[in-house]
C-alpha positions in Angstrom: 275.7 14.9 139.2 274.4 15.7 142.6 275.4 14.6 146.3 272.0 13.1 147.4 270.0 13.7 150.3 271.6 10.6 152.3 275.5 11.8 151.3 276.3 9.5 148.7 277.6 10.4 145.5 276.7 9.0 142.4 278.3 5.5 141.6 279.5 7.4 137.6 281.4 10.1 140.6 283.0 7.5 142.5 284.2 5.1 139.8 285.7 8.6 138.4 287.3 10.0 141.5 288.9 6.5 141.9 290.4 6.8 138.1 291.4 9.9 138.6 293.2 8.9 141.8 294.9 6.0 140.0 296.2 8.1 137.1 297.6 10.7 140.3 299.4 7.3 141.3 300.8 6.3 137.9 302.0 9.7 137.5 303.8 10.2 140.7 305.5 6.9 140.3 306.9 7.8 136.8 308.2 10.9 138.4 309.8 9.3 141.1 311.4 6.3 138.8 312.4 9.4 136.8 313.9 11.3 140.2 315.5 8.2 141.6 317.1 7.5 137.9 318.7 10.7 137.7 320.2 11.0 140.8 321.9 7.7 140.9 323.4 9.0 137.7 324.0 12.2 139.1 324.1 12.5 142.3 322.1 15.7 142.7 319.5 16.4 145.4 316.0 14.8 144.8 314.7 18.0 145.3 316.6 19.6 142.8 316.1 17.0 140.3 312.4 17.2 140.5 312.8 21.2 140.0 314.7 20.5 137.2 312.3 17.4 135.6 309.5 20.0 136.3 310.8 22.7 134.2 312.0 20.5 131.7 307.9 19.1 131.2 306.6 23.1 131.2 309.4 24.0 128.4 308.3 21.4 126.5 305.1 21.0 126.4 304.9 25.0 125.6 306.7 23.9 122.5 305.3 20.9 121.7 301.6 22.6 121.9 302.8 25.1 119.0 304.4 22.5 116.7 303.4 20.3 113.8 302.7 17.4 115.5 299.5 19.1 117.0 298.2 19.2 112.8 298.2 15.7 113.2 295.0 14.8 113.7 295.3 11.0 114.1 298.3 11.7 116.6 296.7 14.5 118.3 293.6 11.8 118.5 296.0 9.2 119.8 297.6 11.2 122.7 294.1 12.1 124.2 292.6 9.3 124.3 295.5 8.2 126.1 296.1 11.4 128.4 291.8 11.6 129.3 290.0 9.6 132.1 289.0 6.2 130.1 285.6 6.5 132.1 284.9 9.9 130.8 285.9 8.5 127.0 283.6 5.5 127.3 280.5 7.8 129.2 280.6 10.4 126.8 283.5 9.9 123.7 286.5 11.4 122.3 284.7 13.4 119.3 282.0 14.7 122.2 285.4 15.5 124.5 286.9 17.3 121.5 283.8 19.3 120.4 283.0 20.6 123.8 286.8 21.6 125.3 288.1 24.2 124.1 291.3 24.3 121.7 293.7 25.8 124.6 292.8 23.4 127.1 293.2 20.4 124.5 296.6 21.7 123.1 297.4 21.8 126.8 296.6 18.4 127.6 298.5 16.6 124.5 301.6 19.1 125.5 301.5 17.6 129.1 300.7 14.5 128.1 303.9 13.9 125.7 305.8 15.9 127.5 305.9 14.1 131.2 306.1 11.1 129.1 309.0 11.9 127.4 310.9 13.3 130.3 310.0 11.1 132.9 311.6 8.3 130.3 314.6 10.5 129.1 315.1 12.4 132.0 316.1 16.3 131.9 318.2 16.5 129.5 318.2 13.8 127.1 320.3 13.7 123.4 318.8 15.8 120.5 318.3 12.3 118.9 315.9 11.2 122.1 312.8 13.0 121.0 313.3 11.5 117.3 313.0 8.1 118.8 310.3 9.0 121.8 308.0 10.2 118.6 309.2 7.7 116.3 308.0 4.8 118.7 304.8 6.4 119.1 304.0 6.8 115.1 304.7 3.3 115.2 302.4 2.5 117.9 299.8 4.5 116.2 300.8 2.8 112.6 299.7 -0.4 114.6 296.4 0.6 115.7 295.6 1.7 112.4 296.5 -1.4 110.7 294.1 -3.0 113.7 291.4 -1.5 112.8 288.6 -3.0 110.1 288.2 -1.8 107.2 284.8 -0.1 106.0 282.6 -0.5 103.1 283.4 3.1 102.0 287.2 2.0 102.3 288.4 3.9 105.5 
């Protein structure tokens, strides 16, 4: 995926750069709905607060990488294709994605991925009983796509 000779990139580079960009935009705005949130509760500094929702993703998602819920393959499945650039799925496919990135970088992206999500929706420092719902909504969600899907000849 080269630059040609005239300067223009290739139309697969563009449509990606301006995913990319719009997944930058999502994320920023669930940060700052997450910021904003907090401080009216709290009162603390914005700057502070996004210190603090910062940390609170990195702690967890270093946990959440070494924990069960990575075994689960349909979850673990779930959370990707969610957290990866749809273009990138449809262009080449999750099972291609998951065969050619290493585990590390994988763990790292389903950590990340439920981690922001989680915090940015709970803030900081949410009850013990938060993450028990956060998950429990997204086995349901993932219960629901299964049950979408047709069933095969061979039963699956």
């Amino acid at each position: 995926m080269c630059i040609s000779q005239n300067g223009t990139a290739p139309a697969f580079y563009n449509a990606y750069v301006k995913e990319v960009q719009e997944t930058i935009k999502r994320n920023a705005a669930l940060e700052f709905e997450a910021i904003w949130r907090e401080h009216q509760q709290t009162g603390i500094a914005r700057s502070t607060l996004s210190d603090t929702l910062s940390i609170a993703i990195t702690k967890l998602d270093e946990e959440l990488q070494n924990t069960e819920l990575w075994q689960n393959i349909e979850l673990r499945r779930s959370v990707l294709q969610d957290a990866l650039p749809g273009l990138l799925l449809q262009k080449i496919g999750l099972d291609l994605i998951i065969e050619r990135v290493p585990d590390k970088y994988l763990r790292a992206i389903f950590g990340s991925y439920l981690a922001s999500r989680f915090v940015y929706e709970h803030g900081s420092s949410p009850s013990q009983f938060a993450f028990f719902d956060f998950m429990s909504k997204r086995m349901a969600k993932l219960n629901e796509e299964r049950q979408r899907l047709p069933i095969r000849s061979n039963g699956v």
